[in-house]
N, C-alpha and C positions, 0 to 999 in steps of 0.2 A: 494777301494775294489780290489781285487787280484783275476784274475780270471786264469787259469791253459789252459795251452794250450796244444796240444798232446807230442809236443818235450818236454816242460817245464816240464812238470808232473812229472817224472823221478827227476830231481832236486826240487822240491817243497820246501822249507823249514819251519818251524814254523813260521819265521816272516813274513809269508804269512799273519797272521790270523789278524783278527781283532783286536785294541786296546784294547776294551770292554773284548773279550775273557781274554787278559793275566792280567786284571786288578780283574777278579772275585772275590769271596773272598774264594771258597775253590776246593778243587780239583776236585771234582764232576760235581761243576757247573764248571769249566773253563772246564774242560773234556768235558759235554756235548754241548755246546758251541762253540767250535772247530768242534766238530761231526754235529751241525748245520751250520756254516760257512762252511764245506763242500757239506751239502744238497744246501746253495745257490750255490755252486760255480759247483754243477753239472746243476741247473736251470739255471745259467747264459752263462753255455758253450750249451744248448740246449739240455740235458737230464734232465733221469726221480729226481724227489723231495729226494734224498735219501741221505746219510750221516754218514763217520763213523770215527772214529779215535783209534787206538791200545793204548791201554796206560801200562808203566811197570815203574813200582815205582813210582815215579811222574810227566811223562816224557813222552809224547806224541813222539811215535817212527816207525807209521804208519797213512799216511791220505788218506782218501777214500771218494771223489763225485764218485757216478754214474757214470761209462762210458758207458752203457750198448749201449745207443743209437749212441753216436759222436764216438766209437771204434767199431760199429757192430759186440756187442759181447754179448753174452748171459748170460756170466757168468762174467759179469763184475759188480757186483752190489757193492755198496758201500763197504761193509764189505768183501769182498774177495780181492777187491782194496786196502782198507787199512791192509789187509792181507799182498797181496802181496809186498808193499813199506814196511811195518815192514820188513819183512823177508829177503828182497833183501838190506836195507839199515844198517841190524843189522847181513850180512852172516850168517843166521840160518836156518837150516830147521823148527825150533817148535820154541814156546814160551810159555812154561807150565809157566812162570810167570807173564805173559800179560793179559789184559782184555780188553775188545770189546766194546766203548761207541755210540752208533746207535741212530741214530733218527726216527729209527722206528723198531719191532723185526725180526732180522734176517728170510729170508727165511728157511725152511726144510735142502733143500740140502747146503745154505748156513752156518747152524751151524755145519752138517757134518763135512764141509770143516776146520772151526772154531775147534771144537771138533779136529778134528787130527790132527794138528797143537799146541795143547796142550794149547789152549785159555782157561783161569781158570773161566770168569766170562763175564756175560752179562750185562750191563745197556745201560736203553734205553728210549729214549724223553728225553724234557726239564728238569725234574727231576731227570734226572737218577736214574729210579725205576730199581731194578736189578732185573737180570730176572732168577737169577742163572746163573749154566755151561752151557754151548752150548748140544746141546743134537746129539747124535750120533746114526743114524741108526733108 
């Protein structure tokens, strides 16, 4: 298991994940999968149970455990963390062609944040039951 350290996190890369993840059999489940492998790996580092990964086309291009606790930060929840690593690792402001796989459904203010950032689509849990667009305001 691969567990993300403060300095590391920054460099993260996909072959962090689990075998099982890249072995799934369709995109959904490897998606949601990945977005679970980061719920452990926020438990592992001593934050909250949370989990999320960006995904565009078929291509995991943002990952997000939890910092909220280990960065003393409020607004660190999974899905704004994998926010921000899409955004920073792909120099974009937006990504109206990305969508948001969460192991659990985004907070309020978090799908705001989701929402202006032009995130097209939600799924979320083990099933990736989609929740729709992120809702704004």
């Amino acid at each position: 298991m691969c567990v993300i350290s403060r300095r590391a996190f920054a460099g993260f890369a996909a072959t962090c994940l689990l075998p099982a993840v890249a072995q799934a059999a369709d995109g959904s489940g490897r998606f949601a999968a990945a977005a679970e492998q980061m719920r452990r790996q926020a438990i592992a580092s001593g934050d909250q149970p949370y989990g999320a990964v960006i995904v565009r086309g078929e291509e995991i291009v943002g990952f997000g455990p939890s910092r909220v606790v280990v960065e003393k930060d409020a607004a660190a929840h999974a899905e704004r963390v994998s926010l921000r690593d899409a955004l920073l690792r792909n120099k974009l402001n937006r990504l109206p062609d990305a969508v948001i796989y969460s192991t659990s459904i985004p907070c309020g203010p978090c799908q705001e944040v989701l929402a202006a950032a032009g995130i097209a689509r939600m799924y979320v849990g083990p099933n990736a039951r989609d929740e729709g667009p992120p809702r704004a305001g």
